[in-house]
C-alpha positions in Angstrom: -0.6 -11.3 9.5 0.3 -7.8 8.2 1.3 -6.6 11.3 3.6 -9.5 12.2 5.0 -9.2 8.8 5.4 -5.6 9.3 7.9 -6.5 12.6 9.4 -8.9 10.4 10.9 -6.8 7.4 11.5 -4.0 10.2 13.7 -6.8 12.2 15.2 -7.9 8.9 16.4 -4.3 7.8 18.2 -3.9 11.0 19.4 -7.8 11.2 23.2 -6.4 9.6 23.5 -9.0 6.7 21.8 -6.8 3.4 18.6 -7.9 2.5 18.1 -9.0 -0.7 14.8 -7.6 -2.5 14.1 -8.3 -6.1 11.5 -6.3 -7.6 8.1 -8.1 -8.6 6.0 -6.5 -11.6 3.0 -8.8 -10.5 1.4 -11.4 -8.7 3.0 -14.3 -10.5 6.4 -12.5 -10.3 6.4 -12.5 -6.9 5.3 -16.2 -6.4 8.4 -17.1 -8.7 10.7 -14.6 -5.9 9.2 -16.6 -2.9 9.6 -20.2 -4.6 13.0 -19.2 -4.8 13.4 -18.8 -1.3 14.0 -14.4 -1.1 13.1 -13.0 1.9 10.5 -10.1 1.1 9.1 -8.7 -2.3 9.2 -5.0 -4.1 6.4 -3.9 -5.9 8.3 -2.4 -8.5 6.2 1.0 -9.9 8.5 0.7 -13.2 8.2 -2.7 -13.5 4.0 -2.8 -13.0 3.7 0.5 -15.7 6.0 -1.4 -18.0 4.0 -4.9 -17.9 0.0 -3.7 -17.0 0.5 -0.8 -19.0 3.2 -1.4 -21.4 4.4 2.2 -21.2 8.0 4.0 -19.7 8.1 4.9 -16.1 6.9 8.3 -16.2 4.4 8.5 -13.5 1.4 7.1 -15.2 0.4 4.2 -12.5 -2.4 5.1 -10.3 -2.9 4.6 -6.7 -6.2 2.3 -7.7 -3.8 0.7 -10.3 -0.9 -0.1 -7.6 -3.4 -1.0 -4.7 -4.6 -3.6 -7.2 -1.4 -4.9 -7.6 -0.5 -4.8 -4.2 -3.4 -6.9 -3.0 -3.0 -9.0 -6.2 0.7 -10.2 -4.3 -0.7 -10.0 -0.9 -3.0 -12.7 -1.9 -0.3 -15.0 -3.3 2.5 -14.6 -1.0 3.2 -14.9 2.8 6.7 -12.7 2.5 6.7 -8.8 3.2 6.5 -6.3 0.3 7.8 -3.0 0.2 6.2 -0.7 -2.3 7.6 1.4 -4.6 4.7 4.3 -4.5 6.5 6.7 -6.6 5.5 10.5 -5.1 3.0 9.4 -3.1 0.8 10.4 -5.3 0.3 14.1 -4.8 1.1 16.8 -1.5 1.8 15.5 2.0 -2.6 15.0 2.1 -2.2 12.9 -0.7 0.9 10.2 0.7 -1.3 10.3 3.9 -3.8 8.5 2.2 -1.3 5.9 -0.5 0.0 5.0 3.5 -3.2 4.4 4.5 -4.5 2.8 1.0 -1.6 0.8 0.6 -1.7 -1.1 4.3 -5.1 -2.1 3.2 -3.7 -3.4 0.2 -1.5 -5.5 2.4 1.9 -3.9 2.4 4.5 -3.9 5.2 6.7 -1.1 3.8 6.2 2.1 1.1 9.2 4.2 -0.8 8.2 7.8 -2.0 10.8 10.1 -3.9 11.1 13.6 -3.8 10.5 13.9 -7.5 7.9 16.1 -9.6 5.3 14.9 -10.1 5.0 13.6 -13.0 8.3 11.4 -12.1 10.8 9.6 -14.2 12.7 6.5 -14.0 15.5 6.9 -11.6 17.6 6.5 -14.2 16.4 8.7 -16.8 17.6 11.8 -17.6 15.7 15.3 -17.1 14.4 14.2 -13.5 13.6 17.6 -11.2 13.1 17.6 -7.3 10.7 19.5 -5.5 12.0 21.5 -2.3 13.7 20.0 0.8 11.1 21.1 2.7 8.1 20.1 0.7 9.2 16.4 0.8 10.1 16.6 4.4 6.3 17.5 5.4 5.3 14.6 2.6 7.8 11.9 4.8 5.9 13.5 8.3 2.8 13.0 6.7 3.2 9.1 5.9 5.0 8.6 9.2 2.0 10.2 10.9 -0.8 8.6 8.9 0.6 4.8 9.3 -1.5 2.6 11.8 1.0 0.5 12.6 4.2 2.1 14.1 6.4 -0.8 12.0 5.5 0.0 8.5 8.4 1.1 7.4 8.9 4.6 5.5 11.6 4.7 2.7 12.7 8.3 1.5 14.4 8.3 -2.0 15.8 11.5 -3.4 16.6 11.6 -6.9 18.8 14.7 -5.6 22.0 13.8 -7.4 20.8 14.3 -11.0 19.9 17.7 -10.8 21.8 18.7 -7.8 24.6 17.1 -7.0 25.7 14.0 -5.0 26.1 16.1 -1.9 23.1 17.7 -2.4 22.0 14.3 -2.1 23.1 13.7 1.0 22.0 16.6 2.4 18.4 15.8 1.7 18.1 11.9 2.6 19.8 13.5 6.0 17.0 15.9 6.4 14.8 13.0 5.4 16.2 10.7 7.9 15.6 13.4 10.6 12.0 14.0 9.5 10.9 10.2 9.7 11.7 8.0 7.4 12.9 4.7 8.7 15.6 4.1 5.5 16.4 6.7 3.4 17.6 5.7 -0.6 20.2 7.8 -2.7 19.3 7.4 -6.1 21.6 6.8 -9.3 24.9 7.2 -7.9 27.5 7.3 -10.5 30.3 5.6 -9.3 32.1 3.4 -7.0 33.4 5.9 -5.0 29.8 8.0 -4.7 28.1 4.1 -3.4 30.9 3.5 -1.0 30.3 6.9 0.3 26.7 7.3 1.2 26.7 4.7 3.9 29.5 6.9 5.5 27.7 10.2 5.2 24.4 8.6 6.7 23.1 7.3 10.1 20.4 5.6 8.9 20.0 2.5 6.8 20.2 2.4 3.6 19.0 1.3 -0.1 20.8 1.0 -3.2 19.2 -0.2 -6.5 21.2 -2.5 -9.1 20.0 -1.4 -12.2 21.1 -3.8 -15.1 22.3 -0.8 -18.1 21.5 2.2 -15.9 23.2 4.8 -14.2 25.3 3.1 -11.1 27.9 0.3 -11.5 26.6 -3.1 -10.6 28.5 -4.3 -7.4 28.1 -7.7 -5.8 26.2 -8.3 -2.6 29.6 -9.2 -0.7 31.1 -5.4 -1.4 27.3 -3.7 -0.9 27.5 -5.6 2.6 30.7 -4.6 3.2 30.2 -1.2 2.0 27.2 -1.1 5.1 24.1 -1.2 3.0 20.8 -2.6 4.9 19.2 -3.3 1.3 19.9 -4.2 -2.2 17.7 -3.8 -4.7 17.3 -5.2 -8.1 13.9 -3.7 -9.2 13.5 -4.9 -12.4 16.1 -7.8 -13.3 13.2 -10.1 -13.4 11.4 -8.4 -15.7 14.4 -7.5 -17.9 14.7 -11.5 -17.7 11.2 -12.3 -18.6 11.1 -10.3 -21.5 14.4 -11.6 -22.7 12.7 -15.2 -22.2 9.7 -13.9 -24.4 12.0 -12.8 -27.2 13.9 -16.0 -27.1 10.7 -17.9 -27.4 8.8 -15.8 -30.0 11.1 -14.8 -32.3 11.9 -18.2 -33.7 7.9 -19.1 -33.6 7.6 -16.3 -35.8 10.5 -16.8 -38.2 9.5 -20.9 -38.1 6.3 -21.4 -37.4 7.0 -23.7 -34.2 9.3 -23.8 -31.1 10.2 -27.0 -31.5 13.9 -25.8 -31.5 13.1 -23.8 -28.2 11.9 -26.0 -26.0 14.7 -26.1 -23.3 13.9 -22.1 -22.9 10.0 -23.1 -21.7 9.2 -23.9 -18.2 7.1 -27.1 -18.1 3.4 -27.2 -18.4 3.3 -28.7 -15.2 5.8 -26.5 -13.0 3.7 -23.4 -14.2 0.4 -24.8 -12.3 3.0 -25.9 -9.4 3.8 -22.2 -9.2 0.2 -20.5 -9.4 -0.5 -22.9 -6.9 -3.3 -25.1 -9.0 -2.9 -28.4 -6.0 -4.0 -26.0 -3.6 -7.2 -24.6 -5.7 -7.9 -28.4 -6.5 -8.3 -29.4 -2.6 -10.4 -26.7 -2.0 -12.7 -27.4 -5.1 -13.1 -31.1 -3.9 -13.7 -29.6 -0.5 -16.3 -27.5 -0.9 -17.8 -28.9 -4.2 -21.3 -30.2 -4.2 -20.7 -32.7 -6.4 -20.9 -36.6 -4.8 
């Protein structure tokens, strides 16, 4: 199944129309995206530190802890996912083995960065690049160490904070060159800098809606016509969940009930629809020993 699903978010990326990828922080995250009827899945690497660990994006997932994740979804979706693996998680050795750790895991795609390591939130500030050259032989190195020739390779530079937006450009170019399938300008700042890196590239390419961060939110009709292949919203639904926590908690707190809250709590019996509790309760009758 991975390998078909592999050709399937490949085929998808080059299909025209933008893909729409929301970004999952876990398993039931991404059952919610599928019910929904998206396309494929991001493991977001923000969005799993902020819920598993409940600390900033600042390079403090592990590969074990991302894996975990990633096979977590894999087991309770059928769509793609594309991984957010940060780094890679060390030199060009070390994203050889996340490519080869991370198919097992079940993914059908992987984004590294050209950050130092330890990175930051693409839209924090004080975020440092390594060398051109050093992330092109870490982009050869996953290209090389992927068993299957359709797992895509995603090359983000977060170039434009400390360098400039055509410094930018000049690196996902190089990037493009050495491997990578999509390459991902990080953080533009305006409209002008988004409409312009689709111009300035060959390749396709990603651009991440962040909800109070650095680039201006556009709409999916201008990204398509702008030429992006895929638009990203890493962590709207987590921003959304914890916003639905707040709603929910605070007045339980400050009342002692949610009677009032009621209409902002999804049913008892849509959450076991979700995680799929029909399903486990055919295979228990099959397989039980009981008459």
């Amino acid at each position: 199944m991975t390998d078909s699903l592999n050709r399937k978010l490949k085929r998808r990326v080059w299909q025209g129309e933008p893909l729409l990828l929301p970004g999952a922080p876990n398993a039931l995250a991404a059952r919610i995206i599928e019910e929904l009827g998206f396309e494929a899945v991001y493991a977001t690497g923000a969005g799993i530190t902020n819920s598993y660990l409940g600390m900033p994006d600042l390079g403090l997932l592990t590969l074990t802890e991302l894996a975990a994740h990633v096979a977590a979804m894999r087991d309770a979706i059928t769509l793609p996912i594309l991984v957010d693996a940060d780094t890679g998680f060390g030199n060009a050795s070390n994203v050889a083995r996340t490519v080869r750790v991370l198919e097992r895991a079940g993914a059908n795609g992987m984004q590294i960065e050209d950050q130092v390591s330890p990175k930051r939130c693409g839209h924090f500030d004080g975020k440092e690049v390594i060398a051109t050259e050093e992330m092109v032989r870490k982009i050869q190195a996953a290209a090389d160490a992927r068993r299957d020739g359709d797992f895509l390779i995603i090359a983000r530079t977060d170039a434009r904070a400390e360098l400039g937006f055509d410094a930018a450009i000049e690196r996902a170019g190089r990037y493009a060159e050495a491997g990578s399938d999509l390459t991902f300008v990080e953080a533009p700042r305006s409209r002008e800098e988004v409409a312009r890196i689709p111009q300035l590239l060959g390749c396709p390419q990603v651009i991440n809606m962040v909800v109070g961060g650095k680039t201006p939110l556009l709409d999916l009709g201008e990204l398509q016509a702008l030429g992006y292949a895929v638009v990203l919203y890493a962590n709207a639904a987590l921003q959304g969940a914890i916003h639905g926590m707040e709603q929910v908690l605070e007045p339980l707190r400050r009342t002692g009930t949610i009677a009032g809250v009621l209409d902002r709590i999804t049913p008892f019996a849509e959450r076991q629809r979700i995680v799929r509790k029909p399903l486990f309760d055919e295979l228990d009758k099959k397989y039980s020993s009981r008459p």
